[in-house]
Backbone and ligand atoms as CSV (ligand in chain L), in Angstrom:
chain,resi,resn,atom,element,x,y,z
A,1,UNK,N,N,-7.746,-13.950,-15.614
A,1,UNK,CA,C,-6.330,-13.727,-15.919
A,1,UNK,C,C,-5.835,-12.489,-15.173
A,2,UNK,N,N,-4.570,-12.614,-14.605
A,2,UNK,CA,C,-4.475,-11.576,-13.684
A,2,UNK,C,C,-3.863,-10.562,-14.350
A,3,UNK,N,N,-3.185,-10.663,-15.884
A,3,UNK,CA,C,-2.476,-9.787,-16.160
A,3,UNK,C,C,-3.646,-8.768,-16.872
A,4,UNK,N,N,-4.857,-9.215,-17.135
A,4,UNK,CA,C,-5.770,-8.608,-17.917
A,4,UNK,C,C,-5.883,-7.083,-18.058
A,5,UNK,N,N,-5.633,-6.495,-16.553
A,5,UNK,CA,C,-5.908,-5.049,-16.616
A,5,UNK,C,C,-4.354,-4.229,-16.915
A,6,UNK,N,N,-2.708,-5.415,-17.215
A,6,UNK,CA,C,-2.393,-4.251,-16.803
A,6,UNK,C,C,-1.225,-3.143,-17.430
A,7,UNK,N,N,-2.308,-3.101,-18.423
A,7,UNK,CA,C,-2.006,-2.159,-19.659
A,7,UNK,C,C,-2.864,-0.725,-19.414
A,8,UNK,N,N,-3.586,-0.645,-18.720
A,8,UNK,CA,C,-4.381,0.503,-18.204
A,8,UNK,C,C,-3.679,1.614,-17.383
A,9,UNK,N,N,-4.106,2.635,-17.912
A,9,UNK,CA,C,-3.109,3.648,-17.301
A,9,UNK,C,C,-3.785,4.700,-16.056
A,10,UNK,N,N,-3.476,4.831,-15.271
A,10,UNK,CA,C,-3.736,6.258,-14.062
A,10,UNK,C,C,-2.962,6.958,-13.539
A,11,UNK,N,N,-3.451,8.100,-13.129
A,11,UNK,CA,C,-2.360,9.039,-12.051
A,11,UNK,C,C,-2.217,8.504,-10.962
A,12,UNK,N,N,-0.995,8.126,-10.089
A,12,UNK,CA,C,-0.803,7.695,-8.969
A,12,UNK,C,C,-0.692,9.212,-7.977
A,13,UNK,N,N,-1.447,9.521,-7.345
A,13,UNK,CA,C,-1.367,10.743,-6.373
A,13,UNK,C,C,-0.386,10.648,-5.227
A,14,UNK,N,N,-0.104,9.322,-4.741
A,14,UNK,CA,C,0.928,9.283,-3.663
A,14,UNK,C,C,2.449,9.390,-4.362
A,15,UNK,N,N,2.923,8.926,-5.964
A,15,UNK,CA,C,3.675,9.123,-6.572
A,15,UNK,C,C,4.049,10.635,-7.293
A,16,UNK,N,N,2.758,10.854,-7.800
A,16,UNK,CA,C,3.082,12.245,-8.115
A,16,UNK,C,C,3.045,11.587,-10.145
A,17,UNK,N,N,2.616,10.793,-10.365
A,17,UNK,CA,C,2.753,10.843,-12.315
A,17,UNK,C,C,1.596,9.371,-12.721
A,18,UNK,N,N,1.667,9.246,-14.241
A,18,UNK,CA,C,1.124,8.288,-14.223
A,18,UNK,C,C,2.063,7.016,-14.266
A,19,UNK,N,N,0.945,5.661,-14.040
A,19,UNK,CA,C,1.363,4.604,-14.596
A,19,UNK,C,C,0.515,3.721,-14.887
A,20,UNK,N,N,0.917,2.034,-15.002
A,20,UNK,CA,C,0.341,1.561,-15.703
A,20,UNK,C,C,-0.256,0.424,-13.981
A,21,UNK,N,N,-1.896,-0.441,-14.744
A,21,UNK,CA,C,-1.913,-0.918,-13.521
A,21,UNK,C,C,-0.710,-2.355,-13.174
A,22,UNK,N,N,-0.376,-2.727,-14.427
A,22,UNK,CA,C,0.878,-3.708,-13.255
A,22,UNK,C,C,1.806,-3.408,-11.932
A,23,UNK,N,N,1.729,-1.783,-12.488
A,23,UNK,CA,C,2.819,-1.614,-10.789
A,23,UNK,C,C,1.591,-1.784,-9.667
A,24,UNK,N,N,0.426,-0.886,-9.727
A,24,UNK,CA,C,-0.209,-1.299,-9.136
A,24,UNK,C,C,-0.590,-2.454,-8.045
A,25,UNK,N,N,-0.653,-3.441,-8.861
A,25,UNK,CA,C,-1.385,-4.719,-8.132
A,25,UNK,C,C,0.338,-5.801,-7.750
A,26,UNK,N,N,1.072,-4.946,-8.155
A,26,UNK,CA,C,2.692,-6.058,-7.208
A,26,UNK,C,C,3.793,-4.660,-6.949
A,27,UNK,N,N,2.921,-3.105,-6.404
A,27,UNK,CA,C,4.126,-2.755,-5.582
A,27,UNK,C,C,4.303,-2.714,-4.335
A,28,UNK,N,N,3.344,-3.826,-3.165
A,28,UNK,CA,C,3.206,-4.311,-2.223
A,28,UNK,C,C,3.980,-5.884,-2.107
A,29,UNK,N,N,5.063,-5.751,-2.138
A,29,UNK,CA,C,5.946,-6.991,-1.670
A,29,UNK,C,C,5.508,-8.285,-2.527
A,30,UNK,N,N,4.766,-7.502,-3.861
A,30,UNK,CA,C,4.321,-8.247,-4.946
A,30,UNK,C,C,2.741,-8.596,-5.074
A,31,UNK,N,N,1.963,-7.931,-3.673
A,31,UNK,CA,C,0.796,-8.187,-3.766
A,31,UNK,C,C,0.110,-6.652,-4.341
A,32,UNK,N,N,-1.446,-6.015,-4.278
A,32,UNK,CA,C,-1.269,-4.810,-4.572
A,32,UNK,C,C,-1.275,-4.105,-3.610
A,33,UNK,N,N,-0.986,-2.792,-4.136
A,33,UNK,CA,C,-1.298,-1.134,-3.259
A,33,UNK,C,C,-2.749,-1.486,-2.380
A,34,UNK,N,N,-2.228,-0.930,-0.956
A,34,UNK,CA,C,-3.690,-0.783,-0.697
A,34,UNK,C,C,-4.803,0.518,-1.175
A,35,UNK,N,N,-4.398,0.826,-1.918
A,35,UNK,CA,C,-5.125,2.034,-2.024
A,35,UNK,C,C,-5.547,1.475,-3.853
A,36,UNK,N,N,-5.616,0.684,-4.049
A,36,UNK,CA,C,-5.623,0.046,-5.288
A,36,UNK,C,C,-7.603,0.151,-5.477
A,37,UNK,N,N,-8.287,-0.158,-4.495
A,37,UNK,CA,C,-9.574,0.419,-4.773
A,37,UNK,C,C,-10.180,1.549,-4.624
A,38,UNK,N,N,-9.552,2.314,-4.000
A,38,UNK,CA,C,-9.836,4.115,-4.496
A,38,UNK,C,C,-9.333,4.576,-6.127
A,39,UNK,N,N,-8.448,3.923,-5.994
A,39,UNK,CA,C,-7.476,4.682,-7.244
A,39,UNK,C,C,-8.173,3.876,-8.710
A,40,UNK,N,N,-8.838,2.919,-8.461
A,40,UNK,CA,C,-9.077,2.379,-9.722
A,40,UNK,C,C,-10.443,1.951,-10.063
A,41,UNK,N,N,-11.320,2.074,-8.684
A,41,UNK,CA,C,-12.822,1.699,-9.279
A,41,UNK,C,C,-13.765,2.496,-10.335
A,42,UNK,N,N,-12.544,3.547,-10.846
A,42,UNK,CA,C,-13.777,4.420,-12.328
A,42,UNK,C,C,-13.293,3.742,-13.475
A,43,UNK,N,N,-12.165,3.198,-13.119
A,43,UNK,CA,C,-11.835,2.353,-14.607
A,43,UNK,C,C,-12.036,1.205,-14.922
A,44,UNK,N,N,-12.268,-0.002,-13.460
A,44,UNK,CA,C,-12.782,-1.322,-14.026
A,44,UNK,C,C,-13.379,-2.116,-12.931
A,45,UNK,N,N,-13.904,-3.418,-12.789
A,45,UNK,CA,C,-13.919,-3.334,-11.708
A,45,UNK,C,C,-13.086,-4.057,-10.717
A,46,UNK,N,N,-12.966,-3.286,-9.845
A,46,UNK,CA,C,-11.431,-3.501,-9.226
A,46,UNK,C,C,-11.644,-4.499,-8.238
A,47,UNK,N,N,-13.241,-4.328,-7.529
A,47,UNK,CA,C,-13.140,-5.125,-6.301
A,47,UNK,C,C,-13.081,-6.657,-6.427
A,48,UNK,N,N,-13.781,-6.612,-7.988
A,48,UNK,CA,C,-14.185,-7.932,-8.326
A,48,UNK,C,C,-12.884,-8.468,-9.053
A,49,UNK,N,N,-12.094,-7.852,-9.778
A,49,UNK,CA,C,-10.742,-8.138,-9.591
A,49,UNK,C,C,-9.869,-9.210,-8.271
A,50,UNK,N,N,-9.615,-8.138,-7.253
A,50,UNK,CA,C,-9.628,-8.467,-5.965
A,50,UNK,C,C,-9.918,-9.884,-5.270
A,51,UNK,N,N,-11.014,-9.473,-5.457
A,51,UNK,CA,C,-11.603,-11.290,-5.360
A,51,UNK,C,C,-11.268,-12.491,-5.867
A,52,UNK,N,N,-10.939,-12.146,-7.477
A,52,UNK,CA,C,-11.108,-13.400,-8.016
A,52,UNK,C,C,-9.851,-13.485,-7.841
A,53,UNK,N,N,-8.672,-12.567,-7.689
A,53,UNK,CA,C,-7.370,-13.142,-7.810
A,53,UNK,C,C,-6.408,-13.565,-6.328
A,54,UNK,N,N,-7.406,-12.614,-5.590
A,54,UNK,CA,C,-6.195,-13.229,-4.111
A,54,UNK,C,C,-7.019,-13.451,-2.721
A,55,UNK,N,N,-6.294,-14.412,-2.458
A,55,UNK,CA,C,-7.305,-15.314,-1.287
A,55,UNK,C,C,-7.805,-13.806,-0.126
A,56,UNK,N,N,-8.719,-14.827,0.711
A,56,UNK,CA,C,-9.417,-13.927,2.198
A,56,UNK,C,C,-7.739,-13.398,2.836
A,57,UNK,N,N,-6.838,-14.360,2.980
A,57,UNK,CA,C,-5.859,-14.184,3.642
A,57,UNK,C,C,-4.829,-13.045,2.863
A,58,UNK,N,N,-4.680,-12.829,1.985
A,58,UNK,CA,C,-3.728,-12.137,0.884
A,58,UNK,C,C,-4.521,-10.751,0.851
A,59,UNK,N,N,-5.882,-10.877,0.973
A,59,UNK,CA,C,-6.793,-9.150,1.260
A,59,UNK,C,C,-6.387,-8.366,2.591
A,60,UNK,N,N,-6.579,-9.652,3.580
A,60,UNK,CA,C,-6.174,-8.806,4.615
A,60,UNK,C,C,-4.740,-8.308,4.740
A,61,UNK,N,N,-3.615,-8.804,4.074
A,61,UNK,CA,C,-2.658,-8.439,4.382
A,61,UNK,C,C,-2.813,-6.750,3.476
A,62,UNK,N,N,-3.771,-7.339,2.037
A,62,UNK,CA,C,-3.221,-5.838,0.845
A,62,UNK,C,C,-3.772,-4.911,1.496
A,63,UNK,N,N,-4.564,-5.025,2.508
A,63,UNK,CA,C,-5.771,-4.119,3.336
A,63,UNK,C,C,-5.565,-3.598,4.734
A,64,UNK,N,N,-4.553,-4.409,5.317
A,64,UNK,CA,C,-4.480,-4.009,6.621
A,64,UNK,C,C,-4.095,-2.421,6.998
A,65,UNK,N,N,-4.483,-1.959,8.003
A,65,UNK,CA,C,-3.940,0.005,8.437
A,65,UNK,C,C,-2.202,-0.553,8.445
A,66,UNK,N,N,-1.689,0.380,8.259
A,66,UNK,CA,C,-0.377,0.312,8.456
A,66,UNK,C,C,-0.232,0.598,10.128
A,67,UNK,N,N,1.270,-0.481,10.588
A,67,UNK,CA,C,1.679,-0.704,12.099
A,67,UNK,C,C,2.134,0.554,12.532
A,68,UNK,N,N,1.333,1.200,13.565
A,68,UNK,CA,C,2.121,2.408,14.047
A,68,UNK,C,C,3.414,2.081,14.705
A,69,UNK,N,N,4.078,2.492,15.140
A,69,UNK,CA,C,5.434,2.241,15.752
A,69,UNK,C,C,5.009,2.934,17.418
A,70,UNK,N,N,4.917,1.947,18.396
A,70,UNK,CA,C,4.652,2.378,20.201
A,70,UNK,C,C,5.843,2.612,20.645
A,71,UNK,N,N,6.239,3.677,21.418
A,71,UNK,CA,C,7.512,3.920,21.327
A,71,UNK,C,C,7.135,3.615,22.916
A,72,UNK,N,N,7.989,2.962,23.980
A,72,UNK,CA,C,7.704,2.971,25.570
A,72,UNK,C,C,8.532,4.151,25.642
A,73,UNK,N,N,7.815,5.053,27.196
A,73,UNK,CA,C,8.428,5.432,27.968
A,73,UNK,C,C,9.999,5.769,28.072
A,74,UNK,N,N,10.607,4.636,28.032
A,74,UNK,CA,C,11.473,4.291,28.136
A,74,UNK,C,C,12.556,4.771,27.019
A,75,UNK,N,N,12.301,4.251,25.941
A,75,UNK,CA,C,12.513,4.433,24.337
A,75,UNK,C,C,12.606,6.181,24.236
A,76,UNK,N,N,11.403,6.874,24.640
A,76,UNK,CA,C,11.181,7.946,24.566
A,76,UNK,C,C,12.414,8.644,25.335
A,77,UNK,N,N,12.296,8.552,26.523
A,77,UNK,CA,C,13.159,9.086,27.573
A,77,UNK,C,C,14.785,9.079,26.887
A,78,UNK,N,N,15.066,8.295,26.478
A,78,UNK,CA,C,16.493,7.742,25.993
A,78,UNK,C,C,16.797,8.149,24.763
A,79,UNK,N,N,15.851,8.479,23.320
A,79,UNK,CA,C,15.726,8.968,22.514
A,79,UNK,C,C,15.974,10.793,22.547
A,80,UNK,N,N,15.136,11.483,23.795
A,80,UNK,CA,C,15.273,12.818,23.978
A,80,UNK,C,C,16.720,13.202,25.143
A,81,UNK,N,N,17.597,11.986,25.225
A,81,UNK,CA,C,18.990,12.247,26.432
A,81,UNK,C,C,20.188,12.208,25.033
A,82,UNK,N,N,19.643,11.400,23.969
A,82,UNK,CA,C,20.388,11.543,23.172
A,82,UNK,C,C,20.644,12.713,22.136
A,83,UNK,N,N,19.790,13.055,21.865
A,83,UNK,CA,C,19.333,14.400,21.339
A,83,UNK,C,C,20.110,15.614,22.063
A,84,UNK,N,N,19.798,15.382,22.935
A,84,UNK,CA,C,20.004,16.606,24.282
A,84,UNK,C,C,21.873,16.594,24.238
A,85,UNK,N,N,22.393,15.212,24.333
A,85,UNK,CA,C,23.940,14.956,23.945
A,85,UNK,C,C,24.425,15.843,22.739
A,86,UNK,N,N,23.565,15.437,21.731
A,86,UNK,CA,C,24.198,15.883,20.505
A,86,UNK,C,C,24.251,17.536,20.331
A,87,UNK,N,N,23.492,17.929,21.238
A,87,UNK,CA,C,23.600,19.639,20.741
A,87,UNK,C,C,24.521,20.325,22.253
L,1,SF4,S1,S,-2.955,1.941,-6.332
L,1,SF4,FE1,FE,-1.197,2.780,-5.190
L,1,SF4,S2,S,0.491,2.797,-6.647
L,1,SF4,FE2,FE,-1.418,2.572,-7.812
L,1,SF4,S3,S,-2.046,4.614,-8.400
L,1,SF4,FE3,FE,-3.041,4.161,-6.458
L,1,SF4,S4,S,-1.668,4.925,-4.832
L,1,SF4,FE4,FE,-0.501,4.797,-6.763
């Protein structure tokens, strides 16, 4: 049952207070935090959680590094003429 854990409470460190784990596991576009197995493996077990509730495909998304943003050359150059305008 997926709702099982989520009456359980922790400090969220990237938030700054506590909460409960439902925000947890849907404040990722409804899937969970990736940081959902640091933050919670002293209280249950999380990985096995994980598993049973969301496919190979739904991990990699809760898991993936976040997209850096490549700025070209170009982008760059045009970004620092505008700048340079404004002052
Ligand atoms: S899993 Fe995410 S939202 Fe939940 S406590 Fe950890 S950092 Fe905060």
């Amino acid at each position: 049952m997926i709702e099982q854990y989520d009456e359980k409470e922790g400090y969220c460190k990237m938030l700054g207070h506590f909460l409960t784990f439902d925000y947890c596991r849907s404040s990722n576009k409804g899937l969970p935090c990736s940081k959902i197995l640091d933050c919670w493996f002293q209280h249950f077990p999380v990985q096995e959680f994980i598993s049973n509730n969301y496919s190979e495909e739904e991990q990699k998304q809760i898991f993936q590094a976040p997209k850096l943003k490549i700025l070209s050359l170009g982008e760059i150059l045009e970004e620092a003429q505008e700048r340079l305008k404004k002052q």
